[in-house]
C-alpha positions in Angstrom: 26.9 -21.7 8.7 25.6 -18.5 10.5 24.4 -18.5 14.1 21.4 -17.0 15.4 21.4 -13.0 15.1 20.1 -10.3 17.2 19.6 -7.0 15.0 18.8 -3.9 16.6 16.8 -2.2 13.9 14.0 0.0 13.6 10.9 -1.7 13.0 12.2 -4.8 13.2 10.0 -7.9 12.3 11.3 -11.4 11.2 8.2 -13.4 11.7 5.9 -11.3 10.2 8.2 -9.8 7.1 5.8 -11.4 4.2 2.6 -8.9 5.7 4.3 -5.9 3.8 3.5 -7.7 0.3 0.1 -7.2 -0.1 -2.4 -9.5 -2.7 -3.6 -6.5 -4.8 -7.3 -6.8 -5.8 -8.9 -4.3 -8.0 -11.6 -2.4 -6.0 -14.8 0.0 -7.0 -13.5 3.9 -7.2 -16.0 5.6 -4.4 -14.0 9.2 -5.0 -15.5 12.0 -7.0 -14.0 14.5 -5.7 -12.7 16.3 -8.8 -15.7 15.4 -10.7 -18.0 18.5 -11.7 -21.4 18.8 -9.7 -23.4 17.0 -12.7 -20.3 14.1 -13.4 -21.7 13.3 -9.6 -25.0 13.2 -10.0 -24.3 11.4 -13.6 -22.2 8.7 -11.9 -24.5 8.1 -8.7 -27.7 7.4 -10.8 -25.6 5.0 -13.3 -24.3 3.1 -10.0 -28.3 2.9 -9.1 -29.6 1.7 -11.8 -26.5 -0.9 -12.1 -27.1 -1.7 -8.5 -31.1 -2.9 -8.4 -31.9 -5.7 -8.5 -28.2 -6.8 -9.3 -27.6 -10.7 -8.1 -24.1 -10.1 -6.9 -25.2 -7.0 -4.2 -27.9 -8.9 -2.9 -27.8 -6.6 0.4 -26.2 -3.1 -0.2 -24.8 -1.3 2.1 -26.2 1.6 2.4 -29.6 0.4 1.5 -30.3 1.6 -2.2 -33.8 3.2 -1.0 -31.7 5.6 1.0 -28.9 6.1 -1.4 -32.2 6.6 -3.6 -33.1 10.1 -1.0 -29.7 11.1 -0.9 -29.8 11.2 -4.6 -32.8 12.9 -5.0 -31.9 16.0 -2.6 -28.5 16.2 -4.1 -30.6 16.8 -8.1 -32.8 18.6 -6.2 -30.5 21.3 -4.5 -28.5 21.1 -7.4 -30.7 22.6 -9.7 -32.1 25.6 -7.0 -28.2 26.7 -6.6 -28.1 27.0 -10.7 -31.3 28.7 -10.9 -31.5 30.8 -7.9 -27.5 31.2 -6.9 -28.0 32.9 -3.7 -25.1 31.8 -1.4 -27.4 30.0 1.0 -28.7 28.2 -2.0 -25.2 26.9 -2.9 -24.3 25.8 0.8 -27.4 23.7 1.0 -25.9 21.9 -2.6 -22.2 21.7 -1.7 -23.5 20.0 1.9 -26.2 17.8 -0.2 -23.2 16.8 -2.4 -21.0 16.0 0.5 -23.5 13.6 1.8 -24.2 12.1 -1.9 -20.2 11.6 -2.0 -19.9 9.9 1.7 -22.8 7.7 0.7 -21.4 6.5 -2.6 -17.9 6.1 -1.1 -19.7 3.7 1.7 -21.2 1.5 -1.3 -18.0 1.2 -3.1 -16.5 0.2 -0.3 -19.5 -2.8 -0.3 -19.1 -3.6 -3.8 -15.3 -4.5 -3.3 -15.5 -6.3 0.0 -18.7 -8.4 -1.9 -17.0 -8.8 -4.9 -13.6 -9.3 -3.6 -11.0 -8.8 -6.6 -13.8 -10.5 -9.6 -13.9 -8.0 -12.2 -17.0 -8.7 -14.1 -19.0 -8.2 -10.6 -17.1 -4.8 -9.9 -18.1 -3.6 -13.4 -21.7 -4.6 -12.7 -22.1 -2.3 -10.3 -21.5 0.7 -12.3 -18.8 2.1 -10.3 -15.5 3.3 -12.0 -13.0 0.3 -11.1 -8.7 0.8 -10.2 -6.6 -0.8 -13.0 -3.6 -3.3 -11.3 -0.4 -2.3 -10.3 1.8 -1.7 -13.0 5.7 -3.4 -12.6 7.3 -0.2 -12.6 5.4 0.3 -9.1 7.4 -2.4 -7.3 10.6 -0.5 -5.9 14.1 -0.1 -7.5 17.0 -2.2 -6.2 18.6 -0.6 -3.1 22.1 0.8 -3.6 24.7 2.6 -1.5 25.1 -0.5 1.0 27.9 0.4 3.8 28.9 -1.9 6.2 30.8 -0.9 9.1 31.8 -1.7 13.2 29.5 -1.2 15.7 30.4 0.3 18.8 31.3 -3.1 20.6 33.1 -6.1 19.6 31.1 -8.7 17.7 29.0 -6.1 16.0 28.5 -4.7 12.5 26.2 -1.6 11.6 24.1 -1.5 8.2 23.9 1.8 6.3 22.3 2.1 2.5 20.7 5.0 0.5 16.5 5.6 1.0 14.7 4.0 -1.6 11.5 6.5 -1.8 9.0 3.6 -3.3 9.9 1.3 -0.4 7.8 0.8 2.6 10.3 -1.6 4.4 13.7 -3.1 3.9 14.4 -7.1 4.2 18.0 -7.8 4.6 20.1 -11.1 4.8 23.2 -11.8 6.5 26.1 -14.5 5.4 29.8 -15.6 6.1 32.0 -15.2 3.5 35.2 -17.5 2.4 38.9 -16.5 1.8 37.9 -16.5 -2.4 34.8 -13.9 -1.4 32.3 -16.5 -1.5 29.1 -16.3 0.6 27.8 -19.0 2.7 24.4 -20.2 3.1 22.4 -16.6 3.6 21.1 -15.8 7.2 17.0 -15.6 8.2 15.5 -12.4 6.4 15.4 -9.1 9.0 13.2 -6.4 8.4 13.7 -2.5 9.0 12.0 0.4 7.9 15.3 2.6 8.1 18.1 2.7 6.0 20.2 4.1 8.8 21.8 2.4 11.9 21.0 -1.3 11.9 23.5 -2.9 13.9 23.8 -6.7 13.5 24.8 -9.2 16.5 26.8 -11.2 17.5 28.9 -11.4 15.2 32.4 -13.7 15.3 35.0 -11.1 15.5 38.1 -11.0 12.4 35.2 -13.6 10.2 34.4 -11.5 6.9 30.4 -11.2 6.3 27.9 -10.2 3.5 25.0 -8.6 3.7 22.1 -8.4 0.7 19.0 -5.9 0.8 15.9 -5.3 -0.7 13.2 -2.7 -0.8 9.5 -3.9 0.0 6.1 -2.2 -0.4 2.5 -3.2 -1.1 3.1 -3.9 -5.1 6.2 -6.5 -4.2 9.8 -6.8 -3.6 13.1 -5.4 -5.6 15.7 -7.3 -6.9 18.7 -8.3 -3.8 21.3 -5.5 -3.8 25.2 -6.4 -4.8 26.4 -8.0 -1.7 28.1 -5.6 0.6 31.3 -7.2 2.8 33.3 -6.2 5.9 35.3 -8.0 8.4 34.4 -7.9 12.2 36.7 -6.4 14.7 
C-alpha cells in the first residue's frame, strides 16, 4: 500500500480538491450589451412589468420605483438623441443607458440569488435565463503523461500536455506489481500546472503509476491511461 506523499506542485490542494466542481444553477441574464438601444429599453420594461407585484421578488433589489426612474430617463433621452442628434444629445443617452444596464444587471443578480437555480421563478421575472452546461463543456481526458526522476533520490517528477478546458488537474499515485498491476491508488493531489510536479518520497527501484484528470466548473474528465516509471 502507498505511504503518505508530499508533492511539490503548483497550486496544490488535497483537502479542498472537490471546491473546483461547481453545482451549476441557471441564473437571470443581466447583460445587454450587444442589444440595440430599443432591445434595452424593450427588455427593461418586460422585466418591470414581470417584476410588480411578483410573489417570488417580494423585496427587489434595486427597488422597482427606482429601476422605474432609471427607465424613464433612459426612454426619455432616448428619444431627444433620435430626434435632435446633436452629440451632446447622444452622450446624455449612451450615459442614461449605462446606468439603465448597471441597474438591470444589479436586479438580475437578485432574481438568481432569490430564486436560486428554480426555473419557473427565473422565468417570472422576465429576464432572459442561461441554458445548463452542455457535456461537451466538461474537459477532454488528459494525455501526454511523462513520468520521470526528480532531482534527488526517492523522487518522481509529473509532466502531461495542457488541457485548455481544465481549470485544475487531480492526479493519483499507486505501486505497481511485477505483472504491471496497480495497487490500491494514492489520496487525489491537485495542481493547476501540467509541468513540474514532483512527487515524494518515493521508495527508490519500486515501479509506480500515476492517473490524471482535468477539472473545471462543469465537472471532471475521464482518468488518463496510467503512466509508469521506476524510482532511482
Amino acid at each position: 500500500m502507498l505511504g503518505p506523499l508530499l508533492s511539490h506542485s503548483q497550486g496544490m490542494d488535497p483537502a479542498g480538491k472537490n471546491k473546483y466542481v461547481m453545482s451549476f444553477k441557471q441564473q437571470a441574464l443581466g447583460g445587454f450589451r450587444r442589444e440595440s438601444d430599443e432591445a434595452v429599453l424593450v427588455r427593461g420594461k418586460a422585466v418591470l412589468l414581470a417584476m410588480t407585484d411578483n410573489p417570488n421578488f417580494v423585496t427587489p433589489e434595486p427597488a422597482l420605483e427606482t429601476v422605474t426612474e432609471i427607465l424613464h430617463d433612459y426612454e426619455h433621452k432616448l428619444s431627444m438623441a433620435r430626434r435632435r442628434g446633436s452629440p451632446e444629445d447622444t452622450a446624455a443617452k449612451n450615459d442614461a443607458r449605462k446606468a439603465t444596464e448597471q441597474m438591470l444587471k444589479r436586479l438580475a443578480f437578485y432574481v438568481t440569488q432569490t430564486a436560486d437555480g428554480s426555473l419557473p421563478k427565473l422565468l417570472s421575472s422576465g429576464f432572459p435565463v442561461s441554458s445548463l452546461p452542455q457535456k461537451g463543456d466538461v474537459p477532454v481526458v488528459v494525455t501526454g503523461i511523462t513520468l520521470r526522476d526528480g532531482r534527488q533520490q526517492g523522487q518522481m517528477r509529473l509532466d502531461f500536455y495542457h488541457n485548455p478546458s481544465a481549470k485544475v488537474y487531480e492526479y493519483q499515485v499507486c505501486q505497481v506489481d511485477a505483472n504491471g498491476q496497480p495497487d490500491e491508488w494514492s489520496e487525489s493531489y491537485i495542481t493547476s500546472s501540467s509541468r513540474l510536479n514532483i512527487i515524494a518520497p518515493l521508495i527508490p527501484f519500486q515501479r509506480y503509476g500515476v492517473r490524471v484528470r482535468a477539472i473545471n466548473g462543469y465537472g471532471r474528465s475521464d482518468w488518463s491511461e496510467m503512466a509508469t516509471h521506476v524510482i532511482r
